[in-house]
C-alpha positions, 0 to 999 in steps of 0.5 A, a space after each residue: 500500500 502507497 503512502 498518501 504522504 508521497 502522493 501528487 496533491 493539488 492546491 488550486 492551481 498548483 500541482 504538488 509530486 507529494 505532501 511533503 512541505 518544508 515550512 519557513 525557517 528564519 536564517 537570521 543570515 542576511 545582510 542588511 535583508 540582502 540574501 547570502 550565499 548561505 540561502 543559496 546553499 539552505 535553499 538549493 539543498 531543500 529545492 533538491 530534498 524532494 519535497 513537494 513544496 519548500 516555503 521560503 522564510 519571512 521576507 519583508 517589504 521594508 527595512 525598519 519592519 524587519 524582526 531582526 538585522 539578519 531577516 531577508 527583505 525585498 525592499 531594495 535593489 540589492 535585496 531583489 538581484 540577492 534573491 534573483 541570485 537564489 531563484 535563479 537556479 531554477 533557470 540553472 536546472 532548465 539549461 541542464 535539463 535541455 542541453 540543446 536549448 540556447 539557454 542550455 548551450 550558454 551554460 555549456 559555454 561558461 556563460 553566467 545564468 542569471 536573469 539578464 541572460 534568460 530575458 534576453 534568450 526569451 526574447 529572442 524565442 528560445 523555448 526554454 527561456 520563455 519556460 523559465 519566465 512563466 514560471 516566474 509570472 506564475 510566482 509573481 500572480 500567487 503573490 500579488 493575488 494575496 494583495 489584489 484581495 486583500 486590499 482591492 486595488 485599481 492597479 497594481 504596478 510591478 517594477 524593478 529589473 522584472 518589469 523589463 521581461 513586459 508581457 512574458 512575465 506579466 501574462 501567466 501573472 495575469 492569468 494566475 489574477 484570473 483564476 485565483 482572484 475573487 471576482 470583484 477585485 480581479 475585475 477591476 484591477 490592472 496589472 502593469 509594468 513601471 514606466 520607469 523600469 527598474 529606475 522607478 524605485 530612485 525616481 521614487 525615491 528622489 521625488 520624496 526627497 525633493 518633496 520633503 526638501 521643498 516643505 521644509 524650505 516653505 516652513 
């Protein structure tokens, strides 16, 4: 008789090979809420463990909403090219596995793996890279639809170095919203990329200041 417990499960619209779970454990081994080489060796050995499913520890949107100096973040620049490191072993994995795709025949020739690389072979059709951005967006979808029905927003924008990959990421993003959105706010909110691109954060940021430089200046 088969265990359950390594049996396929569906959540939603995710597919699970067993139930299996790792939960989040907090490392305390960021620096400054940017991921370390330490989240590439914690997560890359519990991706590889075979369990269906691994979830990643706390990672907070701001730096003074942080627990501890050592928890990860995602509320700079460096925080998302960190984690873009760590999630970037999945694009690894999809060279390796084909070898006789673009992507599979840059790893072959030294080339770093990394984002620039896969939105610039998806761009140019390699099948394997396109795999590896709608996988991507399917991730983003799961995350913004947490927000999209929590707080019922008109619009939600995406920036940063994702923004670039347009519609090969915001598309699956886009469908996840459509099917696993509660229909008053999935009706109404759109999802769209930052003008700015992965500037959009400093220009932000520098707007702010301009600001808050300007009302001292009138008090």
């Amino acid at each position: 008789m088969t265990s359950a417990l390594f049996s396929p499960i569906r959540l939603a619209d995710l597919e699970l090979p067993n139930r299996i779970v790792v939960a989040p454990m907090c490392q305390y081994s960021a620096a400054d809420g940017v991921a370390t080489d330490w989240h590439v060796t914690h997560l890359g050995m519990l991706a590889n463990s075979g369990a269906g499913l691994v979830v990643v520890e706390a990672t907070h949107v701001e730096r003074r909403g942080r627990i501890t100096h050592g928890c990860l973040g995602l509320y700079s620049d460096d925080c998302e090219a960190a984690l873009a490191r760590v999630s970037a072993r999945d694009a690894r994995l999809a060279a390796i596995e084909n070898p006789s795709s673009a992507l599979g025949r840059a790893l072959a020739d030294g080339r770093e793996i990394d984002g620039v690389l896969v939105w610039e072979l998806a761009r140019a059709g390699d099948p394997t890279a396109i795999a590896v951005l709608e996988r991507l967006g399917e991730w983003l979808g799961i995350g913004i639809i947490t927000i999209v029905n929590a707080l019922n927003p008109d619009v939600v924008v995406v920036g940063g170095g994702v923004a670039q990959a347009g519609e090969l990421i915001l598309a699956p993003a886009r469908q996840v919203l459509a099917r696993r959105g509660l229909p008053a706010p999935v009706r109404q909110v759109e999802l769209r990329p930052a003008r700015f691109g992965r500037d959009a954060g400093v220009i932000g940021a520098a707007l702010l200041a301009r600001e808050s430089i300007a009302r001292r200046v009138v008090a």
